[in-house]
C-alpha positions as CSV (number, residue, x, y, z in Angstrom):
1,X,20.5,-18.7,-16.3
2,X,24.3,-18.3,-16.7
3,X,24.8,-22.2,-16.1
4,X,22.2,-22.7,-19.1
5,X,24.3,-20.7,-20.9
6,X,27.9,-22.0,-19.9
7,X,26.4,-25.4,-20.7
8,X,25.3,-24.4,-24.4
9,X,28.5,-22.6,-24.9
10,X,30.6,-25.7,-23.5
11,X,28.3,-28.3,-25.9
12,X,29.0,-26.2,-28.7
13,X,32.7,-25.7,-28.2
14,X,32.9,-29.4,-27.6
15,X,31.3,-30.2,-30.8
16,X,33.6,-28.4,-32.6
17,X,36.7,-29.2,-31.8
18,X,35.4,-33.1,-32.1
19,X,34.9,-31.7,-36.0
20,X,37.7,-30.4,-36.2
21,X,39.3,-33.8,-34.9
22,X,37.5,-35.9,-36.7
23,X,38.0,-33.7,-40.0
24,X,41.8,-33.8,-39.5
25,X,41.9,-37.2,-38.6
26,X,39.9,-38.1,-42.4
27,X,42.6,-35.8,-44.1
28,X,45.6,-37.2,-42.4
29,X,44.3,-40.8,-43.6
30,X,43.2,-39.4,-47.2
31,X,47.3,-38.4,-46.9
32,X,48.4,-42.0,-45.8
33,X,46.2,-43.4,-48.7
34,X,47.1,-41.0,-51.8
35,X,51.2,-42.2,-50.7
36,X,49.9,-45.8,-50.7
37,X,48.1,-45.6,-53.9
38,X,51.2,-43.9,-55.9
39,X,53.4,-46.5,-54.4
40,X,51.1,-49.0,-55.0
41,X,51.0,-50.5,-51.9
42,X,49.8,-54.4,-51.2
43,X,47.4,-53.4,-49.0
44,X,45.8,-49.9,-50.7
45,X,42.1,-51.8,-51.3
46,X,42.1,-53.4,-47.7
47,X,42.9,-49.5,-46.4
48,X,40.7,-47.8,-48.4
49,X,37.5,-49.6,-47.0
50,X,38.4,-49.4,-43.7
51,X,39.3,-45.5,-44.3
52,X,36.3,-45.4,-45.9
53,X,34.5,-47.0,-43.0
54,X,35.8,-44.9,-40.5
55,X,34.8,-41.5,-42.5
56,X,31.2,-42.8,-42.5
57,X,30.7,-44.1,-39.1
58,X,32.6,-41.3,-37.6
59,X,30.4,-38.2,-39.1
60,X,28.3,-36.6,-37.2
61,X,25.9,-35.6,-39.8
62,X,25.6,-36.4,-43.1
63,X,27.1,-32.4,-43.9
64,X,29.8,-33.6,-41.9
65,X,30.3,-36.6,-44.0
66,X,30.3,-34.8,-47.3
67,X,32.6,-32.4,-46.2
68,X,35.0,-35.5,-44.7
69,X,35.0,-37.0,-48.1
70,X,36.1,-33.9,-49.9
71,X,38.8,-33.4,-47.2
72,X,39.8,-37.4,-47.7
73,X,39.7,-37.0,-51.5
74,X,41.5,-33.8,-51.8
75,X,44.0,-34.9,-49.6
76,X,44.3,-38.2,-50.9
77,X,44.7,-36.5,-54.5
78,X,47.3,-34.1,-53.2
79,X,49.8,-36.8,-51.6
80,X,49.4,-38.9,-55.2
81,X,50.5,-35.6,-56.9
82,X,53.1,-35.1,-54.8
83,X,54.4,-38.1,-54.2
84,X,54.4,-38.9,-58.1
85,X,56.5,-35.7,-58.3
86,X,59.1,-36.4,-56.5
87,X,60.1,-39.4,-58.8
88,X,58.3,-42.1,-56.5
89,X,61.0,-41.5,-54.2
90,X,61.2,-43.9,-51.6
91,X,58.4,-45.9,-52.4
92,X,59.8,-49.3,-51.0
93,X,59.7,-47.7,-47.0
94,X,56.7,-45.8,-48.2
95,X,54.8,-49.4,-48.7
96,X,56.9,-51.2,-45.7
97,X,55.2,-48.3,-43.5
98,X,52.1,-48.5,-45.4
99,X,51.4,-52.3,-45.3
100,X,52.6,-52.5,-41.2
101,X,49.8,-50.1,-40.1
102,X,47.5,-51.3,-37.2
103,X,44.6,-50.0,-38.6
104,X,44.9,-53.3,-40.4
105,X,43.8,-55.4,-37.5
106,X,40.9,-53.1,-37.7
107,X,37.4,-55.2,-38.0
108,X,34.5,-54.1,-40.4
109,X,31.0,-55.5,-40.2
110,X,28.9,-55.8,-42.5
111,X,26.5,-53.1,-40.9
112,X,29.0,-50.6,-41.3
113,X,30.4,-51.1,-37.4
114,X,34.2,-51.0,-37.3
115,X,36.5,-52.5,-34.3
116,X,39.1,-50.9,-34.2
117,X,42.4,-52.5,-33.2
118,X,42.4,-50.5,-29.7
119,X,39.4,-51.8,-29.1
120,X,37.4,-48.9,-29.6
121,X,33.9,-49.7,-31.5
122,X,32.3,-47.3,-34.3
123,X,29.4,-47.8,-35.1
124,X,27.4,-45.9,-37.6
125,X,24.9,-43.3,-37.9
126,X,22.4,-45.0,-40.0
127,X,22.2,-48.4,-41.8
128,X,24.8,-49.2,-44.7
129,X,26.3,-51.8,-46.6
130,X,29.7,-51.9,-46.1
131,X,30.2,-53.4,-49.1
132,X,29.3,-50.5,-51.3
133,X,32.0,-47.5,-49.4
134,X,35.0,-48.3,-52.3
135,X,34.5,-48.9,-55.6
136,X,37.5,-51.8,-55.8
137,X,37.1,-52.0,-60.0
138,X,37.9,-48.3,-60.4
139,X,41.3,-47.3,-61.5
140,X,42.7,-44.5,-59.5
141,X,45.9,-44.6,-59.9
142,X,45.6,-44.5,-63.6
143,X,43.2,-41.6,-62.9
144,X,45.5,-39.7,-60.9
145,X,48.3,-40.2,-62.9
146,X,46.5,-38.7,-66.2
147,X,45.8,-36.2,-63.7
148,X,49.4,-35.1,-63.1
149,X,50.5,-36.0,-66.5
150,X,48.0,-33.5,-68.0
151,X,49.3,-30.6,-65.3
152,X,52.9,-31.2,-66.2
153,X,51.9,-30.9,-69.5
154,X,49.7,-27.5,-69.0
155,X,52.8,-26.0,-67.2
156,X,55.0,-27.3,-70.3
157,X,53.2,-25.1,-72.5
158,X,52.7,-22.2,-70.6
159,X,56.8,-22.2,-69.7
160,X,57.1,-22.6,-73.8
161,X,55.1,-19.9,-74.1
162,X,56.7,-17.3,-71.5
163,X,60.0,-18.2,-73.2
164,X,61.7,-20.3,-70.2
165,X,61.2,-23.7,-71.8
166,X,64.8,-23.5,-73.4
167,X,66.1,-22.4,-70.0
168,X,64.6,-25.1,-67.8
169,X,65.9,-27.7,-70.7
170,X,69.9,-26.3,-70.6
171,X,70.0,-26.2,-66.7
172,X,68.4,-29.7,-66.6
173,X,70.6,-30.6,-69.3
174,X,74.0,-29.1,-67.7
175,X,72.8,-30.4,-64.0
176,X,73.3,-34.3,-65.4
């Protein structure tokens, strides 16, 4: 009786901290490809389909893979924003890093199974066409940067409105 119960309690410990894993592993790469995207990056279509690739065939369930692809888009959404904040700052190492990544020697079939460069093989849950995981004649970054443009805007106005507009102007004015 108690090793029926140490098992259940070990499966279920184990399956978490693989979701765990595999959720922090779809947010770090929804990270790699929001810097990518604001940089614009050579190779942003090529890693965004195998990104993609990866969150599918790496869910467990398809909760699980609703829940990585909120995690991937916010995070991918938040690095944009970010990055477009700071000024595109360093965007040419940004890209250099980007674009030498080995998840480019990464192989997607058209079933969905990826190889990755290690060798390891994914393969997915349920039948897909590859094909379909990125929407390639979307615009993002023009998305994302009417996005931040409308935010800066909203926090213009509300900094007009609480009186600190002027200030912000004079100490940007005075810091050139």
């Amino acid at each position: 009786m108690k090793s029926t119960i140490f098992a259940i309690l070990l499966m279920f410990i184990t399956a978490s901290f693989a979701a765990a894993d595999y959720i922090d592993d779809v947010e770090s790469m929804g990270f790699i490809s929001g810097e990518g995207l604001a940089c614009g990056a050579e190779k942003y279509r090529a890693y965004e389909t195998i990104a993609r690739a990866y969150l599918v065939s790496s869910a467990e369930s398809d909760e699980q893979q609703e829940l990585g692809m909120n995690k991937y888009n916010e995070a991918k959404a938040r690095a944009f924003l970010s990055k477009r904040h700071d000024g595109l700052w360093d965007c040419d190492e940004t890209n250099r890093r980007f674009n030498a990544q080995k998840i480019f020697g990464a192989k997607l079939y058209k079933n969905g199974t990826l190889k990755m460069p290690d060798g390891k093989i994914i393969t997915p849950r349920g039948d897909y066409d590859a094909t379909l995981l990125y929407d390639s004649s979307r615009n993002e970054r023009e998305e994302l940067n009417a996005l931040y443009d409308k935010i800066i805007e909203k926090k213009r106005r509300q900094a007009q409105r609480e009186g600190i507009y002027e200030k912000i102007k004079r100490a940007e004015a005075l810091s050139r």
